[in-house]
N, C-alpha and C positions, 0 to 999 in steps of 0.2 A: 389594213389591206395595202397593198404593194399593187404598180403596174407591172402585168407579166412582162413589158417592154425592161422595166428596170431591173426584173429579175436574171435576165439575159445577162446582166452585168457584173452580177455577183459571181461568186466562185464559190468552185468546192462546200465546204462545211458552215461559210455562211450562208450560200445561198439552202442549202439544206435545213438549217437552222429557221430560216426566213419562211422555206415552205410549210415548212413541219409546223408554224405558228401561223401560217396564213388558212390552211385547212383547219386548225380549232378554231380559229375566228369564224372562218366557212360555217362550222358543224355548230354551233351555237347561234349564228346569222338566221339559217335553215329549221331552227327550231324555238324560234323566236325571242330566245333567250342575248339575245349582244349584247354588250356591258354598253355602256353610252358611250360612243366616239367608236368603234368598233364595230358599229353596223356597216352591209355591204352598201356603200353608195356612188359605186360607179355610173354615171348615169348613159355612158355612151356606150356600154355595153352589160347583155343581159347577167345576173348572177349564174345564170346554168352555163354560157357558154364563155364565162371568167375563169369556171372551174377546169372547163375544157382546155381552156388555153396552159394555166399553167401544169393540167396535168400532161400535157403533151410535151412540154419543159421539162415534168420531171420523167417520164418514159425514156427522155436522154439522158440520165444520169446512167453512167458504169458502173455503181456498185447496184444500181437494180438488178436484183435478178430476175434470172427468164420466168421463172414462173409465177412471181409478181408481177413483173411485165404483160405477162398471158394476163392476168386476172385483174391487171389494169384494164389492157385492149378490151378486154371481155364487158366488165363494168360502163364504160366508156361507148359500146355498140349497142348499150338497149336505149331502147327508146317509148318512151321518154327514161333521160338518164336519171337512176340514183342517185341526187346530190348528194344524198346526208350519209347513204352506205362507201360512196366513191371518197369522200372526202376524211371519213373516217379510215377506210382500208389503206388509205396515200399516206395518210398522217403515220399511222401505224408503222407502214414501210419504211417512212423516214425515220422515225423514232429506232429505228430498227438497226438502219446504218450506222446512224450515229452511236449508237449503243448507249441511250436513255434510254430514261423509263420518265414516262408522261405528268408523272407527279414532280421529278425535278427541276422543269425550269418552264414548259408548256401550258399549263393549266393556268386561265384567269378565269377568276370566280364568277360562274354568272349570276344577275340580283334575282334575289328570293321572290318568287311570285306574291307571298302573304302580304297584307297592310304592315306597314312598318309605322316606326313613332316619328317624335323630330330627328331622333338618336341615331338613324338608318336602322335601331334594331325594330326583329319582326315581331307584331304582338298578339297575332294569333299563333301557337305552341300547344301541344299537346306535353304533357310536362307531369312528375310530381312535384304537386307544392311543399314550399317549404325543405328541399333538398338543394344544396349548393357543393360545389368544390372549392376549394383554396388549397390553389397553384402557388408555393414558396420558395421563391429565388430558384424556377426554372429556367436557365441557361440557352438549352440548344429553342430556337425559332420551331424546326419539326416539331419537336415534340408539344412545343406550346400548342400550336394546328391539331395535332394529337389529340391533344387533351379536349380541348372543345367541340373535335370533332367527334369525340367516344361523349362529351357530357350530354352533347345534341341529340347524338339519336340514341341514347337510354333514358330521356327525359328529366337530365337534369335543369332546374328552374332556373339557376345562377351561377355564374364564375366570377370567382373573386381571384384576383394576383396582389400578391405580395410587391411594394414599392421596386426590389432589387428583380422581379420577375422580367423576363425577356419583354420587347413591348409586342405584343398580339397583331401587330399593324406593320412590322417587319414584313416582308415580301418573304421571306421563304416561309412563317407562319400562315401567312394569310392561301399560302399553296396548299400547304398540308391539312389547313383547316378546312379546306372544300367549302367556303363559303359560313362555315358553321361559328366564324367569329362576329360576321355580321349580322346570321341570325340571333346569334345570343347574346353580343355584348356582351360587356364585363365592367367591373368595379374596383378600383385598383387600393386596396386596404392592408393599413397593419393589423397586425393581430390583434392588438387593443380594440379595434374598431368592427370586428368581426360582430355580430348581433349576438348579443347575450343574452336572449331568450331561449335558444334552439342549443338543441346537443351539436358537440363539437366531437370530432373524434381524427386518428389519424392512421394513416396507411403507411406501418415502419416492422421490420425486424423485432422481435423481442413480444411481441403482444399476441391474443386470443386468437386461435386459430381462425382464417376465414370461413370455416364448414362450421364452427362455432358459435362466433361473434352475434350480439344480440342486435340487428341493427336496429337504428332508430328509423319512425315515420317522416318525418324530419331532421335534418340536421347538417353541417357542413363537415363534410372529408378535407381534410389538412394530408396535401402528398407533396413530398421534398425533392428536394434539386437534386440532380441526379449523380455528383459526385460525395454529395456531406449528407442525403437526407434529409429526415424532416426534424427542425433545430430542435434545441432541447427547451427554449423558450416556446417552439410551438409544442413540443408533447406536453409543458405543462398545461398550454391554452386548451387540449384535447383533451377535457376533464370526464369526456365519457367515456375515454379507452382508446387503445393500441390495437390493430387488426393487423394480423399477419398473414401474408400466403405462404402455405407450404410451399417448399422445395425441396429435391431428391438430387439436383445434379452437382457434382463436384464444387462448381462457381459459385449455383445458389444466386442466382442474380438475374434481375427481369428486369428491359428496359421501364420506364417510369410510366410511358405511355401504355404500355399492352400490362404490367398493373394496376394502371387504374381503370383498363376495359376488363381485365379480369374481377376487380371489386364491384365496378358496376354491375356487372352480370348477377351478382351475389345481393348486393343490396337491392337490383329491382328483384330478384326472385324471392325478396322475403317483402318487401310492399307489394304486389299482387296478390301471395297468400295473407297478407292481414287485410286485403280490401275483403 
């Protein structure tokens, strides 16, 4: 949090920047969710009319337009005021000028409500067991956030990364991860070290259709870096098979992240009809 006095002193595109982060701090405060050190704790004045002040700061900015403006003033004369919608529809507005999108640079993860371990991960999960991914020499940070954040909410139990994988705890991963790196942790493995109990298989060009593929109840998905794929020391590590998604267009190419939400879609919908 920022003094509105000090925001008086910023200019232009930082003091926008400043706002546009000071309202997700707001909108997270308001819902009891603040990361630690991030709570409101102005003590000399109230959180509702903190908000007022600096939205009355930003009602003077020139690239507001009027009819954000109207729906500021508006927002701004009920009474009692809308924190959590006024601070949202402000944030919006700035997000708006600036010409971001709220996933680039705004979003800090707020902590997971569940029991967590020593690890920060969380250990209540709804989850299938015994399903993992292994992330291999993933490059871009988004797409790592990606990945974890498609393995979380299709219920995969485990992520593993390959040594040369991006680190998970880079700041532009931990944005796109929505939180989903903390809930699930990860294990940072070569392939050797991969569990050899459970089917191994991998998500590359050349193999079993995915309408196809026989998935396993278990087992770890092996998906590659997004310039070279998945190595040829991993397709031998994937001794239960090659799964491939169709493609029709020209390119024939899908980022790494929305095929591996496409494979999960595929593989929960063949574990629910074997439950």
């Amino acid at each position: 949090m920022i003094e509105p006095s000090k925001l008086f002193q910023l200019e232009g595109g930082q003091k926008r920047r400043k706002l546009a982060l000071t309202y997700g701090a707001l909108e997270r405060d308001i819902l009891g969710i603040a990361e630690k050190g991030t709570e409101y704790n102005f003590k000399n004045i109230p959180r509702s009319d903190y908000i007022k002040k600096i939205t009355e700061l930003f009602l003077k900015d020139p690239k507001l337009s009027e009819e954000a403006r109207a729906e500021i003033l508006r927002l701004l004369s009920e009474n009692p005021v809308d924190e959590l919608r006024l601070c949202n529809y402000a944030r919006n507005c700035l997000l708006s000028i600036l010409g971001s999108f709220p996933a680039e640079w705004d979003l800090v993860i707020a902590p997971h409500a569940a029991p967590t371990d020593e690890n920060g991960v969380v250990r209540k999960r709804d989850f299938y067991p015994g399903t993992a991914v292994y992330a291999e020499d993933i490059r871009s940070p988004f797409n790592v956030g990606s990945i974890f954040r498609t393995a979380e909410a299709m219920g995969i139990e485990k992520v593993y990364i390959s040594p040369c994988c991006t680190d998970p705890n880079q700041q532009r991963a931990i944005r796109s991860g929505m939180g989903c790196i903390e809930t699930l942790g990860y294990e940072q493995k070569s392939l050797d070290q991969l569990p050899d109990d459970i089917p191994v298989f991998a998500l590359e060009t050349g193999g079993t259709d995915i309408n196809d593929f026989d998935f396993p109840q278990k087992g770890i998905c092996i998906i590659g870096s997004e310039e070279l794929g998945v190595s040829p020391e991993a397709l031998k590590r994937a001794t239960y098979g090659r799964v491939t998604i169709p493609m029709k267009g020209l390119k024939a190419s899908l980022n790494v992240g929305v095929a591996f939400g496409i494979l999960m879609q595929k593989w929960v919908e063949a574990l629910e009809k074997a439950k």
